[in-house]
Structure formats: structure tokens, C-alpha cells
C-alpha positions in Angstrom: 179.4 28.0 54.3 180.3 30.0 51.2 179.1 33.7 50.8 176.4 34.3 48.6 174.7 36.9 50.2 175.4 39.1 47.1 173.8 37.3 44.5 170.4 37.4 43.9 168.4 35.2 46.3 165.4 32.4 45.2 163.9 33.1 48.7 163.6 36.7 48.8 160.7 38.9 48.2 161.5 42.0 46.5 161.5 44.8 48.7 161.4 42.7 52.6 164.0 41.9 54.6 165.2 37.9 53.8 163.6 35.3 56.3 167.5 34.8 58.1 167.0 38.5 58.7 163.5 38.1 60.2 163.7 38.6 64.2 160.0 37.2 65.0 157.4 34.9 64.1 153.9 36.0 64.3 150.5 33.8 64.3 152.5 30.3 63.9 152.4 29.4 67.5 151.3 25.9 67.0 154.0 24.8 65.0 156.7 26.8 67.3 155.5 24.5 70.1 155.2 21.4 68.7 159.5 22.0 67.8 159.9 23.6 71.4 157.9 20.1 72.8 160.1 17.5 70.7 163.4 19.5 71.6 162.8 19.7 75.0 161.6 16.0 75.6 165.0 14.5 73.8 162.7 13.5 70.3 164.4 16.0 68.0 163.7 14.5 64.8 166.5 14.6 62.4 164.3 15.6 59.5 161.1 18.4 59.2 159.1 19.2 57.0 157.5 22.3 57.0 154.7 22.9 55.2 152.1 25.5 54.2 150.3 28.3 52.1 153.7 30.2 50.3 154.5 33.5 52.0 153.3 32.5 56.1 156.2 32.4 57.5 157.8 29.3 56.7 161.2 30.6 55.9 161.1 32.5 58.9 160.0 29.4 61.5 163.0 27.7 59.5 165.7 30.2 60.0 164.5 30.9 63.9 165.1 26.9 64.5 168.3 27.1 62.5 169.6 29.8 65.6 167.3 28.0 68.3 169.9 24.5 67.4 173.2 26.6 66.3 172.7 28.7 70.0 172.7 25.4 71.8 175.3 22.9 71.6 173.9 19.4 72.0 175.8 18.8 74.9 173.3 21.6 76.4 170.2 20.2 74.5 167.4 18.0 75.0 167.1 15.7 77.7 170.0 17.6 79.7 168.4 20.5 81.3 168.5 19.3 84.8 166.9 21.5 87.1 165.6 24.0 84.7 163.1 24.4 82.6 163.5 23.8 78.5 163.4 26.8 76.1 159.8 27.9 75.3 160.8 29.8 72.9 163.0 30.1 69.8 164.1 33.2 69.9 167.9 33.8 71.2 169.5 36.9 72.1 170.1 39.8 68.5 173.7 40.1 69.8 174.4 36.5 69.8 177.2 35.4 68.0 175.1 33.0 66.4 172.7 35.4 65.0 175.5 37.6 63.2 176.9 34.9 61.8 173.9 33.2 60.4 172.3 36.5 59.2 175.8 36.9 57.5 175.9 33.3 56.0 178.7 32.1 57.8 178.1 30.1 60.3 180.2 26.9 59.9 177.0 24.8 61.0 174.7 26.1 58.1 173.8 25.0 55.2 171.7 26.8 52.5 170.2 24.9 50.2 168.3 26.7 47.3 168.6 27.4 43.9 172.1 28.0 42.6 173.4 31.3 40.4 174.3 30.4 37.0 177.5 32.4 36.6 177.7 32.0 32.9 173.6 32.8 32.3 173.9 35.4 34.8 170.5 34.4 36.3 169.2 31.9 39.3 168.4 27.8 38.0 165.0 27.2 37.7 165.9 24.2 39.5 167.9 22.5 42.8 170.2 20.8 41.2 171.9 17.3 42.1 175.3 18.9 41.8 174.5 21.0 44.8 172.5 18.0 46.9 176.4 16.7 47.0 177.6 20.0 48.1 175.6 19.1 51.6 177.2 16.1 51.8 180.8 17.9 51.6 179.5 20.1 54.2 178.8 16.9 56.4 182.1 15.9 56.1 184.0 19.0 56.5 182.1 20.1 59.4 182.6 16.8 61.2 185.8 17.8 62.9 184.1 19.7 65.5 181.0 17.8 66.6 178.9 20.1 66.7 175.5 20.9 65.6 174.7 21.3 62.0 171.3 22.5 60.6 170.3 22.8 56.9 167.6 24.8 55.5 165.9 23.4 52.0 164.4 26.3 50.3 162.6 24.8 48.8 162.1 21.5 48.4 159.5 21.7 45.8 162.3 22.9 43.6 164.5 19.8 43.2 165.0 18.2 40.2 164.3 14.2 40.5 167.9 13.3 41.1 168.8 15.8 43.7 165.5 14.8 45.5 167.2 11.1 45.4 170.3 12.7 46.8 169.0 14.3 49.8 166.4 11.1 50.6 169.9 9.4 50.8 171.0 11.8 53.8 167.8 11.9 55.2 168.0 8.2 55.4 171.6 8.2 57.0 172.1 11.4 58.7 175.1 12.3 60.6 175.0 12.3 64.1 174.0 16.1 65.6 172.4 16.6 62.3 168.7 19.0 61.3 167.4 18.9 57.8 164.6 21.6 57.9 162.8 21.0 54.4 160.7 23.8 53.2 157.8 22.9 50.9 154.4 25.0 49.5 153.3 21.8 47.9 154.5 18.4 50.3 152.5 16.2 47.7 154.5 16.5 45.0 157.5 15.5 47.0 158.6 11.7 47.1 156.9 10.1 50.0 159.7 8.2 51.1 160.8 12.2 51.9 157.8 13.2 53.3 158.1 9.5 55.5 161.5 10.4 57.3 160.6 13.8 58.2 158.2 15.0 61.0 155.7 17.9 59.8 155.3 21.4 60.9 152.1 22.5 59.6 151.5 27.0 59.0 148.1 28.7 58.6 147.2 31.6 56.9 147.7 34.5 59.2 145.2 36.4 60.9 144.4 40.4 60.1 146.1 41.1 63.0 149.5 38.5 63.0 149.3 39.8 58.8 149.4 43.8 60.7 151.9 42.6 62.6 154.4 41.1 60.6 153.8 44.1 57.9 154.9 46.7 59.8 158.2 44.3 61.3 159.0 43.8 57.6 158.4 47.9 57.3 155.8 47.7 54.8 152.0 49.7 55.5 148.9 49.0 54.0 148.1 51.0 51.0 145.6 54.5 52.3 142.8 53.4 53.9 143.5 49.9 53.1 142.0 47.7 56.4 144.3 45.1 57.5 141.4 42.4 57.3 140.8 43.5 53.5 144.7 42.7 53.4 144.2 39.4 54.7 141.2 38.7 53.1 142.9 39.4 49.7 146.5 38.0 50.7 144.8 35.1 51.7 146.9 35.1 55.1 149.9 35.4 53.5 152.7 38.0 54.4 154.2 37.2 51.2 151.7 38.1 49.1 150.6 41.1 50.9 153.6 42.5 50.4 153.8 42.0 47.2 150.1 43.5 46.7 150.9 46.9 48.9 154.2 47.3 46.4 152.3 47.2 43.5 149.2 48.7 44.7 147.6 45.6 44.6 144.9 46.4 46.3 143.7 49.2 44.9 143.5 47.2 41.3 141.4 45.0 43.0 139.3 47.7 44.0 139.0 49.2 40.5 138.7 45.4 38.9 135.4 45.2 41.6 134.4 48.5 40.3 134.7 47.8 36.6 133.0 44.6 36.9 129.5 46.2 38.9 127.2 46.6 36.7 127.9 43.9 34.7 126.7 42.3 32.2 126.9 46.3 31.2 130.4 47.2 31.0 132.5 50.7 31.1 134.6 50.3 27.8 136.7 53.1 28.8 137.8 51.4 32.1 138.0 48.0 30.7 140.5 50.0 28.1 142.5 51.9 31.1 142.5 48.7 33.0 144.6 46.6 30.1 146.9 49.7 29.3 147.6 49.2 33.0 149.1 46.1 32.1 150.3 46.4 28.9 153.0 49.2 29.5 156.5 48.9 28.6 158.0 46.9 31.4 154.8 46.2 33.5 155.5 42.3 33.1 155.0 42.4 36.9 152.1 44.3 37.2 150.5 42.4 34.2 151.1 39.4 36.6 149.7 40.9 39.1 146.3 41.8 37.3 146.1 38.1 36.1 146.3 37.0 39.4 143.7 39.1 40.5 141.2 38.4 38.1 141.8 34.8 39.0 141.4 35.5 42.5 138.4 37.1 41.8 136.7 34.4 39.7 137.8 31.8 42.6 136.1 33.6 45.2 133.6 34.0 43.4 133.3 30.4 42.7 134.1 29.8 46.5 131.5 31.5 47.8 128.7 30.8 44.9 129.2 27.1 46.0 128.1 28.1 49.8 125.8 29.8 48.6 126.8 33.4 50.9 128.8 36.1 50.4 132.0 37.1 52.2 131.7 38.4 55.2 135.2 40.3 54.8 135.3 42.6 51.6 138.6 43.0 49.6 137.3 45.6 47.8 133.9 48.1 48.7 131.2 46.6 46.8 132.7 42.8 46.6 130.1 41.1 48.7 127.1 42.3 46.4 128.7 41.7 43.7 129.2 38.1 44.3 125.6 37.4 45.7 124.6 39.2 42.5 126.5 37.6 40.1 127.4 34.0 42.1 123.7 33.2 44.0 123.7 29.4 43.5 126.3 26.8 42.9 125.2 26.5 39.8 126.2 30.2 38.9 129.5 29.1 41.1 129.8 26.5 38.9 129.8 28.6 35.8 132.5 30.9 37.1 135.2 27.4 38.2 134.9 26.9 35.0 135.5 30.1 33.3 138.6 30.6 36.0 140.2 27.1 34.4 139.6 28.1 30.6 140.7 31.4 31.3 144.0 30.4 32.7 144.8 27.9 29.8 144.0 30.0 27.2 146.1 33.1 29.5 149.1 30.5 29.3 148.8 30.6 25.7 148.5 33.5 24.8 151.6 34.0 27.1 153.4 31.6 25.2 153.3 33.2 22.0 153.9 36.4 23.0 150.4 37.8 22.6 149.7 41.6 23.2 149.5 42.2 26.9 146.3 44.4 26.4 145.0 42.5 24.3 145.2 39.2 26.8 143.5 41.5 29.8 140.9 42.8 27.3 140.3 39.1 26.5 139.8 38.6 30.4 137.4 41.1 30.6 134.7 39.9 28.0 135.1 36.6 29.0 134.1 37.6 32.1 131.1 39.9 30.5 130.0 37.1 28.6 129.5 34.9 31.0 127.9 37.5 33.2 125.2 37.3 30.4 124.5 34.4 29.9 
């Protein structure tokens, strides 16, 4: 396939290695199998779906079947193992041919399908675009000629517009002998379900603290100081993706200082509140400003979580979280209070986005809201 390794990629997070470049899975064993079971008992499905949380490991499960299938011609495959045993496992040999060329893009067997570069924008599509459902059907044909496997990787297919979704249901439908679509999707619901029909599913969990340790220090990122790995996971919500997005940004440390700030509610530290939103409102902090939003919603929904089951959390994403909730969340009633506050918060946070309101002045907003209600 083409080279586009040196554009910017839709499927990277900033600062980790890129899934193709990703050597092991950790804490998805389940899923693993269930491929390693089909393939080895001749029922490779020509279409999956795999499906889960954002940022477990989907990509990676994707990419390590995309060098599993391209590492084994079919005439070796499923069904034709004779005396020995099938594969139980997906990994294949670093210095595999294979793996250079798919960690390069190259592979004539691979297609990438994602969210194209718009040369004349100079910036990524917002969308998977019909024009480039066709491209895989180009690919089909030129890659024909040698009858061997080919594999493509949807990432993701939450992103299609309605006409490239039409597209690929078309190939899904009618796909070339020798053929893999592996479909990556954070939301399968709001795919068609004639898609989600023709493809088996591969279902991912949330990682555990010690898979999320795991796969941190593979991707050569650490926790932040004393940070434990289960107040990682905890806060992550099993996700690798996230995590690593929070120990870039200091994620977890806001958290801890949003917890703090928010103690002795309904009494509130102005001065805190104040440093809190200029955190956010700096000259090119649009990513830490997203970050803080998401963290204050992540705070009101576990509040709300926990308020409704009527306990605290066991696992504390900050010191001080779990009295803080029993405090302030005791009762589903009280839990009640704070779902809603979490919705009305976000819509009026889309707004103000919307119109360009002050950064500070949107956090600031968060803040009293959340004082407010603590005092009511």
C-alpha cells in the first residue's frame, strides 16, 4: 500500500509508539483466543468487529492479527496443520519479514483504512470518506495477481460517513477469496447492523492495574511520582490510551488538586478555584483545558456512580476521593443530583465552547456550579 507513514496519523496518541508498532498485547487474552480458536478450526470469519472502551488495545489486537494472517499463507492456514498443533498465539517472530514490512506500511497484503490527509487543508478529514472505501476495492483488485492473503484494518469504523459505510457493507457482503476485514469500533451501535451482522465480534475490557503497568512501561511511559498503578487504572478507566494521555499532561495530579479544591465544600478556597482555571486558560493550553473538563466530568460521574450504590470506591484516584464522595454522594438521591448537574454542565460547556467563551471563565463556571449544588 501507499506510504503515509509521514503524515500525521488519526490513530496515534501523541507521545506512544503507533499500534503497528506495538509488539504485545496485554490483559485481552479472551479475545486473542477466541481468533486463535476460529483460525485454527478452519472458521476464519471474513469480517470482525472489534469492539471496546477507546484506548484498550484494540488497535493493537488488530495489527497483531494483521501479522498473525500476512505470516501465514493460506495454503499453511486453518484446517492444514496436519500433525501439529495450531498457533496459540499471535505473535510472529520481530525479524520477520512480515513485521518490517507492515510496521513500515508496505506490505502488499495491507490495507489501512482511516482518515485521509487533506493536502490542500493541510490537516486530517474529520471523516472516512467514500472516495477512499473504493480505494480498498482497487487494492482487491490489484492485489489479486498473487493469491495471497490480504487483511484490512478499519480504524475506525465509527468514523465513516454514511456512504462509505454503504461501500464497505458492499465488500463485506462479497469479499474476495483469502480476504480479513478487521473493523475497529469504540461505539458498534452506531454502526449499520447489517455491518455489525456480517462480522464476528471481538469484545476488550478495561485493563487491569497490572496489564495498565504493563503496557505503560512497553509504550515507555511511567506513572507520574508516587502515582499507584491502580489510581492509574482507576482514573483511566482501564484504558492505556487515556493513561497515557493523563501521565503526559499530569493528569493525575489535577485530579488530585480538583479532589483537594473540592473538600470542604460547600466552603470553597477562591484562590485555588482561581489557580485552577488559569491552569486552563493559558495561551495554548487548549489541551490541558480539555483535559480539566474531562476531569471534572469524570469526577461528577463517579460521583454519580457510586452515590447510586450507595458506597464509596474502594480504589482512590486521588487521596481523599472516597470521603469525599460518601460525604457529598450518600444516597441516590444525592447521586441523582450530581447525573444531573454532569449533563447541564456539559451542554452549557459545549456552548460556551462554541462561542468562544473565556477559558477561565468556563472552569470558574464549573466550579460554582459544583459549589452550588454542594449546598443545596
Amino acid at each position: 500500500m501507499d506510504d503515509t507513514a509521514q503524515l500525521p496519523e488519526p490513530d496515534r496518541i501523541e507521545g506512544a509508539p503507533h499500534p503497528r508498532m506495538t509488539p504485545q498485547l496485554f490483559g485481552q487474552n479472551t479475545a486473542e483466543n477466541a481468533f486463535l480458536a476460529a483460525y485454527g478450526a478452519g472458521r476464519l470469519h471474513h469480517g470482525w468487529l472489534i469492539t471496546g472502551p477507546a484506548g484498550v488495545g484494540k488497535a493493537t489486537l488488530a495489527w497483531s492479527i494483521a501479522r498473525f494472517l500476512l505470516a501465514h499463507p493460506p495454503q499453511q492456514g486453518a484446517g492444514l496443520f496436519g500433525a501439529e498443533a495450531p498457533p496459540d498465539t499471535l505473535a510472529i517472530d520481530p525479524d520477520h519479514p512480515v513485521a518490517h514490512r507492515v510496521a513500515a506500511l508496505s506490505d502488499p497484503g495491507l490495507f489501512l483504512l482511516r482518515r485521509p490527509y487533506d493536502e490542500k487543508a493541510k490537516r486530517l478529514k474529520q471523516q472516512i470518506t467514500v472516495d477512499e472505501v473504493r480505494r480498498v476495492k482497487s487494492f482487491f483488485s490489484l492485489s489479486a495477481a498473487d493469491a495471497g492473503r490480504r487483511v484490512v484494518i478499519v480504524d475506525c469504523a465509527d468514523e465513516m460517513t454514511t456512504s462509505a459505510a454503504n461501500a464497505l457493507l458492499k465488500l463485506l457482503e462479497e469479499p474476495p477469496a483469502n480476504t480479513t476485514l478487521l473493523l475497529i469500533s469504540h461505539q458498534p451501535s452506531r454502526l449499520l447492523p447489517t455491518i455489525r451482522s456480517r462480522c464476528r465480534e471481538l469484545r476488550l475490557s478495561p485493563l487491569s492495574p497490572r496489564d495498565m503497568s504493563r503496557a505503560l512501561q512497553q509504550a515507555g511511559a511511567t506513572g507520574e511520582g508516587d502515582t499507584t498503578p491502580e489510581a492509574l487504572a482507576e482514573l483511566a478507566g482501564g484504558s492505556v490510551g487515556a493513561a497515557l494521555r493523563l501521565t503526559a499532561m499530569d493528569g493525575v495530579r489535577r485530579y488530585g488538586e480538583m479532589v483537594a479544591l473540592y473538600s470542604d465544600l460547600p466552603q470553597l478556597d477562591r484562590q485555588r478555584a482561581l489557580k485552577l482555571a488559569e491552569a486552563g486558560a493559558a495561551r495554548g493550553a487548549e489541551a490541558r483545558l480539555d483535559m480539566l473538563i474531562a476531569l471534572n466530568d469524570l469526577f461528577l460521574t463517579r460521583m454519580a456512580r457510586f452515590g447510586a450504590i450507595g458506597a464509596p470506591p474502594t480504589v482512590e484516584a486521588a487521596p481523599g476521593e472516597a470521603a469525599l464522595i460518601a460525604r457529598l454522594a450518600p444516597d441516590p438521591r444525592r447521586a441523582r443530583m450530581w447525573a444531573d448537574l454532569a449533563q447541564s454542565l456539559g451542554a452549557r460547556i459545549a456552548h460556551g465552547r462554541a462561542v468562544n467563551l473565556d477559558p477561565a471563565s468556563l472552569i470558574l463556571d464549573m466550579i460554582f456550579s459544583i459549589r452550588n449544588t454542594a449546598a443545596g
